[in-house]
C-alpha positions as CSV (number, residue, x, y, z in Angstrom):
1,X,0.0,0.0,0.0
2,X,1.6,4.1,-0.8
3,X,2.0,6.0,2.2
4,X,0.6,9.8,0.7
5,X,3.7,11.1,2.4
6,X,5.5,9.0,0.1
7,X,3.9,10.0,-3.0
8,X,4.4,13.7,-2.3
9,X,7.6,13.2,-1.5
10,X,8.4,11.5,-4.6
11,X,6.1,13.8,-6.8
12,X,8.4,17.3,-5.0
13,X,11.6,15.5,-6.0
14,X,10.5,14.4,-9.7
15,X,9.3,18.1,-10.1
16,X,12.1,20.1,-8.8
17,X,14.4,18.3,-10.6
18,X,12.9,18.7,-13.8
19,X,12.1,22.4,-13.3
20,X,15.2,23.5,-11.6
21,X,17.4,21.5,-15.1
22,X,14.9,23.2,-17.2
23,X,14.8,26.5,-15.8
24,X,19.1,26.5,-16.3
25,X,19.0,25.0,-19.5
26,X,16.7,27.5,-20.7
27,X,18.4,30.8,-18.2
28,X,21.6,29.9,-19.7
29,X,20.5,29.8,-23.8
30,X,18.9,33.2,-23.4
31,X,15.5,31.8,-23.7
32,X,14.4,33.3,-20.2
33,X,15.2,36.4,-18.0
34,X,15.6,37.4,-14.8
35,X,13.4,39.6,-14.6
36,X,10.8,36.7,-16.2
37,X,12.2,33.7,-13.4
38,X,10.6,36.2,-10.4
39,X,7.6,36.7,-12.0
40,X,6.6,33.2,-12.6
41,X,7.7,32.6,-9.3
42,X,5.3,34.7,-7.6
43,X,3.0,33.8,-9.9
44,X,3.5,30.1,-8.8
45,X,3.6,31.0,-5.2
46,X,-0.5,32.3,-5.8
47,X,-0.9,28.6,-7.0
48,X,1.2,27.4,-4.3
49,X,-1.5,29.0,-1.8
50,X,-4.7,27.4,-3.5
51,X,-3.2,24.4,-3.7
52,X,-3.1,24.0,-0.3
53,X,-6.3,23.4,0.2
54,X,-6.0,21.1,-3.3
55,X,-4.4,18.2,-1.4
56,X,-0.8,17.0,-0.8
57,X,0.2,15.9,-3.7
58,X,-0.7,19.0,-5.5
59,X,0.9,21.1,-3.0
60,X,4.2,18.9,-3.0
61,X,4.0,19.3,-6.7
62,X,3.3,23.4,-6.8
63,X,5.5,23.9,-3.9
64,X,8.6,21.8,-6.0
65,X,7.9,24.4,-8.8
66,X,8.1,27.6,-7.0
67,X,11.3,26.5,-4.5
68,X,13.0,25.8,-8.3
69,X,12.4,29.3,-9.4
70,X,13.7,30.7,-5.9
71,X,16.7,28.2,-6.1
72,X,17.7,29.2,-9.6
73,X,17.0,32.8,-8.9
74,X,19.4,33.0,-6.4
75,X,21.8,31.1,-7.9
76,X,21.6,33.6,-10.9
77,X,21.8,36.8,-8.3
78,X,24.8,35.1,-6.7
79,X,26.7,34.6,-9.9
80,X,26.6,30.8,-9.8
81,X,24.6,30.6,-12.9
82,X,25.7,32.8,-16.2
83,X,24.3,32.8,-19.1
84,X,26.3,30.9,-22.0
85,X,28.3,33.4,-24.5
């Protein structure tokens, strides 16, 4: 039988890793911003708030998404990630 903790977990693990690879793939090739990055983020972190009362697994999944964006953000602000040349 799952364990809904162990779904979640699973489902916030799957997702951040996609989204944070995706989000440097596409920070570094130019195809997204800065200035783009925090505004999807807060616009997750609305989702984030109604999903909440959406279930776990939908929270594990929205939360995943937004702590990517915050993750790459500041990786960006602290000069770990540059875009390619």
């Amino acid at each position: 039988m799952f364990d809904i903790h162990d779904i979640s977990e699973v489902v916030y693990q799957e997702t951040f890793d996609k989204m944070y690879d995706s989000l440097v793939a596409e920070y570094k090739n130019g195809e997204i911003d800065l200035e783009t990055l925090e505004r999807n983020e807060e616009e997750q972190q609305k989702i984030l708030m109604n999903g909440l009362y959406e279930g776990e697994t939908k929270f594990a999944h929205t939360n995943a998404i937004v702590d990517a964006h915050q993750f790459v953000i500041t990786l960006i602000k602290n000069g770990k990630i540059k875009k390619e040349d």
